[in-house]
N, C-alpha and C positions, 0 to 999 in steps of 0.2 A: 504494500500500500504506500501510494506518496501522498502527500499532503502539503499541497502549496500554498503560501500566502497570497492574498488577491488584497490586501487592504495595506494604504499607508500607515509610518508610522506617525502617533501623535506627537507633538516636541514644542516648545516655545517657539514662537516665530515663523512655524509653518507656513505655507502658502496656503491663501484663502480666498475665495470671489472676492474682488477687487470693488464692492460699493458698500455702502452704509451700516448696509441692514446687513453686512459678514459678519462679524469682529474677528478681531485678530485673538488668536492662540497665546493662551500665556500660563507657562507652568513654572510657580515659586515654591520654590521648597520652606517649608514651615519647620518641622523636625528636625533634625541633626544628630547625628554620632555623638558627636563631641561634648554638644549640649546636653538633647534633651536625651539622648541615649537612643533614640528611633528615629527613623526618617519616617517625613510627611509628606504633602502634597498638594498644594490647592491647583484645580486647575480650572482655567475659564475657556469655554470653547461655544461652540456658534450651535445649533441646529445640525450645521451644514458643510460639518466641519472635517475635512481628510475626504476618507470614502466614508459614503452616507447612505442611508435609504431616505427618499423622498416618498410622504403620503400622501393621499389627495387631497386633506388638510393644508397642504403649500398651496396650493392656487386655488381650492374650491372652497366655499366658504361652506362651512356646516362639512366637510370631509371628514373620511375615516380619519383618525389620527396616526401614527405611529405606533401604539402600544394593541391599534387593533389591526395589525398584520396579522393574517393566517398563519396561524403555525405552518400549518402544512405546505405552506409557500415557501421556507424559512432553507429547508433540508429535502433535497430531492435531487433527480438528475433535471438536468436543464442543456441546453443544445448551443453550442459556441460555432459563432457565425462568422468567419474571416471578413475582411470589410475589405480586405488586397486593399492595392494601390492608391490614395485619393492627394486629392488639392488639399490648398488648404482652404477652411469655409468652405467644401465641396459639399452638395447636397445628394442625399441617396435617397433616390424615387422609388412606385412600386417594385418597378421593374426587374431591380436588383436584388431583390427579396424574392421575386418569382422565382428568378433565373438560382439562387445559389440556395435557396432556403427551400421552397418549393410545402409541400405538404408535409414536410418532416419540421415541425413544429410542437413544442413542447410547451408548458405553460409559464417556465423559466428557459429564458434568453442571455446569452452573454453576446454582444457584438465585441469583436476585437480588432480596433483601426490599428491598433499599436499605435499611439498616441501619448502614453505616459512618460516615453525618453523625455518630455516636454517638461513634463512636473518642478516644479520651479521657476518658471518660466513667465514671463506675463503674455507667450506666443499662446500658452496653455489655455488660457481663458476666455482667450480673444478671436482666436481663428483653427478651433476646432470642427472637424468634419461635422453633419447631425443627419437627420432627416426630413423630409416634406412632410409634411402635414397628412399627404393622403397616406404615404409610408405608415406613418405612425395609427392611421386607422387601421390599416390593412392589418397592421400585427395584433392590433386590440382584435381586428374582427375573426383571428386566425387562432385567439385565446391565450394571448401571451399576459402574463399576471404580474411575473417579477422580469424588468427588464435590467441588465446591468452593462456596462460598458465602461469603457476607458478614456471617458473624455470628459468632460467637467458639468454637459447638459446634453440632452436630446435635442435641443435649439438649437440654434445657428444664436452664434455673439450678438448679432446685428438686431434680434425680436427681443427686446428687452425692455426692460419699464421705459414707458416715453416713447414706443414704438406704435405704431398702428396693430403692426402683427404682436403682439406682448406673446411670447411665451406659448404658442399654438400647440406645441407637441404636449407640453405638459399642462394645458388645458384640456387637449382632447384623451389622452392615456388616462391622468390622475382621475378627469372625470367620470371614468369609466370603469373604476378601481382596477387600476394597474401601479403598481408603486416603481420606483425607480432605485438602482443603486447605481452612484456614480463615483467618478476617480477610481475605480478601479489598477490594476496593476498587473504586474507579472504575468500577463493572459499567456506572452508567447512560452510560458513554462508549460501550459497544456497542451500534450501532444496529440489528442483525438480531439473528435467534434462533438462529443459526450462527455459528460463529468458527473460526479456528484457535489452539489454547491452546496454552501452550507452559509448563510447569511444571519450573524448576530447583530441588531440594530439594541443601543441603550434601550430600557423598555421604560421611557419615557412619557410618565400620564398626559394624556394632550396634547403631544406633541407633532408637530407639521414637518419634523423626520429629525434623525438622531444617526449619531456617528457608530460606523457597525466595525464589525470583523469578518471577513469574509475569507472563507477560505474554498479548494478546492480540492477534491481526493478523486487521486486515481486509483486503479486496484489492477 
């Protein structure tokens, strides 16, 4: 059995969506060796913070939250999709979903752009590959539940607060209870197009999504 990491780690100063409403990561040590004989920890982190699961609670007002993710969504096999070659801000229509995905769809999705050499980066957050609008129907209508990927949003940079299109893909998914996990990692460590995923999100009362652990085993 392997068991590979898919989730960043947490640290001071991490990278974090670039506007307001992110905050920045910040871990102070409280306790000490020396002092109090224990180490401590306070830490302050976002929603949205590393790799996260997003619930429909992020854009739908009155949404599931966070803490009511299906278990059974949580732990299962889920299907990893190659994205090959793209631009940057390149948009993936149905098409491309027919063509490599086809009927063999599962109710957990991993796309893998290979996008995370990026992480740290502000190229990261800004001109990530996503998908259309109808994409993003097509795989709710195909029954996809848990989408997760290696890029910062299902959007494109460009549909964001202050835009006409605001956020389209994670209006149309969320509102149709499909959750998201994003910043993903290490995809190209899985060497099939099946895995068993294993997604721990904080369990979070109320909450409009929380920083997980995500891992994946092979056998």
């Amino acid at each position: 059995m392997k068991v590979i990491e898919l989730s960043h780690p947490i640290h001071d100063g991490m990278p974090t969506f670039p506007v307001a409403w992110h905050p920045y990561v910040e871990v102070t040590q409280l306790g000490r060796h020396g002092i109090e004989a224990r180490e401590t920890r306070k830490i302050t982190i976002g929603t949205h913070t590393g790799t996260h699961v997003d619930a429909p609670l992020h854009f739908i007002p009155g949404g599931a939250p966070v803490d009511a993710l299906p278990l059974d969504l949580l732990c299962g096999p889920a299907r990893l999709l190659d994205m090959g070659p793209w631009e940057e801000k390149q948009a993936f229509d149905v098409d491309y979903f027919e063509a490599n995905l086809g009927d063999r769809v599962l109710p957990r999705l991993v796309l893998r752009f290979r996008f995370s050499h990026l992480w740290g980066t502000q190229a990261y957050f800004l001109r990530n590959p996503y998908l259309t609008a109808a994409a993003a129907q097509w795989l709710v209508d195909k029954g996809v539940r848990l989408l997760g990927m290696d890029v910062p949003q299902v959007d494109s940079a460009d549909h964001g607060r202050g835009c006409s299109q605001d956020s389209p893909n994670h209006r149309i998914m969320l509102g149709q209870g499909c959750y998201f996990v994003e910043n993903l990692t290490n995809l190209d460590q899985i060497q099939g197009d099946t895995f068993e995923w294993i997604v721990a999100p904080l369990r979070l009362r109320g909450g409009d999504g929380a920083t997980c652990r995500s891992l994946a085993v092979e056998r």
